[in-house]
C-alpha positions in Angstrom: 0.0 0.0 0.0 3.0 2.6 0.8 4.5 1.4 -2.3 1.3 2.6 -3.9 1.2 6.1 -2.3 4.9 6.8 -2.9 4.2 5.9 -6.4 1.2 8.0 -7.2 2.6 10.9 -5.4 6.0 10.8 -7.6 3.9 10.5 -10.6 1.9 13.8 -9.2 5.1 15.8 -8.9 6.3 14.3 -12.2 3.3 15.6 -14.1 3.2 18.7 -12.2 6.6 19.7 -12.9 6.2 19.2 -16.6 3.4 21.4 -16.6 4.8 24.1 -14.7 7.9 24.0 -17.6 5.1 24.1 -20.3 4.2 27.3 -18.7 7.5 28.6 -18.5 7.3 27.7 -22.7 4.7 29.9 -23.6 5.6 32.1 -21.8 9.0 32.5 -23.5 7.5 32.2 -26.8 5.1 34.5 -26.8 7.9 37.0 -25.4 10.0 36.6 -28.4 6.5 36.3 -31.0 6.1 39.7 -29.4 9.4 41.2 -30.0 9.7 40.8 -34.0 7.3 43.4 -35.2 7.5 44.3 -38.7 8.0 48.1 -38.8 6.2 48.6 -42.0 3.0 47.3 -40.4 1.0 50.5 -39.2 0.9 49.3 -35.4 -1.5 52.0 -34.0 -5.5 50.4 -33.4 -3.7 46.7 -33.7 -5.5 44.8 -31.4 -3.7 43.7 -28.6 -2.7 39.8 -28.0 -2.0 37.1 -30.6 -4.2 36.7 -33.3 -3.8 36.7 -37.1 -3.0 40.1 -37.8 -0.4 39.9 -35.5 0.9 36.7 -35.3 0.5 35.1 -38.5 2.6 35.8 -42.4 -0.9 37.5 -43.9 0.0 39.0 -46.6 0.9 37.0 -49.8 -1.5 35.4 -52.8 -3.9 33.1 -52.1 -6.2 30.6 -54.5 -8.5 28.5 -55.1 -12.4 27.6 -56.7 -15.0 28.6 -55.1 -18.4 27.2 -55.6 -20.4 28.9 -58.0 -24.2 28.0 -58.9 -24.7 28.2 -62.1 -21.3 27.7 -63.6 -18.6 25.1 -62.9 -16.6 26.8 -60.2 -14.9 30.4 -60.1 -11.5 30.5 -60.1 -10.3 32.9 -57.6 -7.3 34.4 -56.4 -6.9 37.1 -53.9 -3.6 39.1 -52.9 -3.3 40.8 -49.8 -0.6 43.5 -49.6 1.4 44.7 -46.6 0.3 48.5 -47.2 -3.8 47.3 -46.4 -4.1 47.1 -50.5 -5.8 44.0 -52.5 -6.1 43.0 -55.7 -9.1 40.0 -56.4 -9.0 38.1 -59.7 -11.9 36.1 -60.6 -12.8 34.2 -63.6 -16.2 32.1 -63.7 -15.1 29.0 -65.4 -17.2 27.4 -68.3 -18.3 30.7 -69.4 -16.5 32.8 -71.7 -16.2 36.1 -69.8 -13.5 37.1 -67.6 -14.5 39.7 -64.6 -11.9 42.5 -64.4 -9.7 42.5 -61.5 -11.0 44.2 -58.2 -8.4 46.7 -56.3 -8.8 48.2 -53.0 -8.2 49.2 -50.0 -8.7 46.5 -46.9 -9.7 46.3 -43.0 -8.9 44.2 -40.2 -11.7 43.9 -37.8 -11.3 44.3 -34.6 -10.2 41.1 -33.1 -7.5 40.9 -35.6 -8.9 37.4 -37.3 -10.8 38.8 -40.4 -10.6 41.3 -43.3 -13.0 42.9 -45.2 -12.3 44.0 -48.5 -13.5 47.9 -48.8 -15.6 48.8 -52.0 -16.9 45.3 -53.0 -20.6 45.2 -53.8 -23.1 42.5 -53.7 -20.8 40.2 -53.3 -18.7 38.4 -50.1 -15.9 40.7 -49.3 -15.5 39.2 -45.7 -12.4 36.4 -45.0 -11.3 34.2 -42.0 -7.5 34.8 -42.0 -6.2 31.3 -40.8 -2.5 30.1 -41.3 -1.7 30.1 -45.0 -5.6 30.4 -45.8 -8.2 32.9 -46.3 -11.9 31.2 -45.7 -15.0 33.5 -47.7 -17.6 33.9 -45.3 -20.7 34.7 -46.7 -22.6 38.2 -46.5 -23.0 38.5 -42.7 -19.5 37.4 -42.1 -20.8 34.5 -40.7 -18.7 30.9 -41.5 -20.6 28.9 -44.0 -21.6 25.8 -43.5 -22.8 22.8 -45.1 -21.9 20.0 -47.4 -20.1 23.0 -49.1 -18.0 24.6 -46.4 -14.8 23.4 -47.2 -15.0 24.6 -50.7 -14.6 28.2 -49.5 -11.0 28.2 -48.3 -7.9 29.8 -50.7 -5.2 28.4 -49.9 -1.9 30.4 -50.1 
């Protein structure tokens, strides 16, 4: 029975000490995550803590085919520049007309995990900025959902 007790109790300080270094971990990481800001990201009205304008490589091209209900798919791709600028490129396939590029201007909202694309009409303009990967949300900025969902992610 001591055998037992002594057992469960060096099992208890084992766990507890590996815990306690996990802590010790994050902590140190997110020091250093903190200390490499870009200085040609504007840093006023950033919100504060990690999230993905903060934390994650944003900016960059990203593509993919997004449903489309009366053609095969639209072929999208949408770049996201450092200085809050975008450029979408769309092209509904099966069809024989190309949609001219959309440039803008961009906004984070304020927890820092989506963008909205400024000037965009009747359309989604709202995306889910996850690593390497922009998921369209649909007109409320709501996540879509469905047998669809996973057809609304461009992938970088």
């Amino acid at each position: 029975m001591k055998k037992q007790i002594l057992t469960l109790a060096a099992a208890s300080v084992l766990l507890w000490s590996c815990t306690n270094e996990t802590k010790k971990t994050t902590i140190a990481d997110s020091t250093a995550k903190t200390e490499k800001v870009d200085s040609t990201v504007k840093t006023d009205n950033l919100p504060i803590g990690d999230n993905a304008q903060t934390s994650l490589d944003w900016n960059g091209t990203y593509k993919g085919i997004l449903p489309c209900a009366d053609c095969e798919g639209i072929q999208t791709e949408l770049t996201l520049n450092q200085d809050m600028t975008f450029v979408l490129k769309r092209n509904y396939m099966g069809r024989d007309t190309k949609f001219p590029e959309d440039k803008g201007t961009f906004k984070w909202d304020s927890s820092g995990s989506k963008v909205e694309l400024i000037g965009l009409k009747e359309q989604p303009n709202i995306y889910f900025v996850g690593e390497n990967k922009l998921i369209q949300l649909d007109m409320e900025g709501k996540e879509i959902t469905g047998a669809l969902a996973d057809k609304y992610i461009l992938k970088k």
